[in-house]
C-alpha positions in Angstrom: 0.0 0.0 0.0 2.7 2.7 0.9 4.5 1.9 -2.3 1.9 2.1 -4.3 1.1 5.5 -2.9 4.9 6.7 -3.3 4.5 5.6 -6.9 1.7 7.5 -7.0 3.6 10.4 -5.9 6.3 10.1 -8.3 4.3 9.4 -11.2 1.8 13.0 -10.1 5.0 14.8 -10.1 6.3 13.3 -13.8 3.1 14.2 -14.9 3.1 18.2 -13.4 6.5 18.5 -15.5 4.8 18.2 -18.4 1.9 20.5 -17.8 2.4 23.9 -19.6 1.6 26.7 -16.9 0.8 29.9 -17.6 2.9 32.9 -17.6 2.6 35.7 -14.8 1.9 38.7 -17.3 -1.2 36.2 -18.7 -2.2 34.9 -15.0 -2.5 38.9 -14.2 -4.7 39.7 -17.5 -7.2 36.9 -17.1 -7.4 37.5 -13.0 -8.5 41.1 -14.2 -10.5 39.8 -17.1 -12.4 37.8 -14.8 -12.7 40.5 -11.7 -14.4 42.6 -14.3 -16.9 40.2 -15.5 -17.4 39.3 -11.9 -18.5 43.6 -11.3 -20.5 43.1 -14.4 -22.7 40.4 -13.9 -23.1 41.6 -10.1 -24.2 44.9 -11.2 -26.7 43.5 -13.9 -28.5 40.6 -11.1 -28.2 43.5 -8.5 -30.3 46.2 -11.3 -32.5 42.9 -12.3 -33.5 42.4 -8.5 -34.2 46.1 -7.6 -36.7 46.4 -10.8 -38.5 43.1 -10.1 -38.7 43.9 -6.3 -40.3 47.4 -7.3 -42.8 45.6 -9.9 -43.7 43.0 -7.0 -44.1 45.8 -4.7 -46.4 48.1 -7.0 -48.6 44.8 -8.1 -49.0 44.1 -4.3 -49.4 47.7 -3.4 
C-alpha cells in the first residue's frame, strides 16, 4: 500500500513537468478579465432584483 502510494507520488509529479503553466503577465490579464466580469454580472443581477422587487411591490401595493 505505501508503495503504491509513493509511486503514486512520483508518477503526479512526472506528470506536473509536463503541464504547460501559464505565464505571470497572462495569469495577471485573465485575473483582471475575470474581476471585471465578476462587477459586471453583479451589477446587472443586482439592477435585475431592484426592478422586479419594485414591480412586485407596485402589483401588491
Amino acid at each position: 500500500m505505501i508503495q503504491k502510494s509513493v509511486q503514486f507520488v512520483k508518477e503526479a509529479i512526472e506528470e506536473l513537468k509536463k503541464v504547460s503553466w501559464l505565464g505571470r503577465k497572462e495569469v495577471v490579464a485573465s485575473t483582471v478579465v475575470i474581476a471585471i466580469l465578476i462587477i459586471i454580472v453583479a451589477i446587472f443581477i443586482g439592477a435585475v432584483d431592484f426592478i422586479l422587487s419594485k414591480i412586485i411591490k407596485w402589483m401588491l401595493g
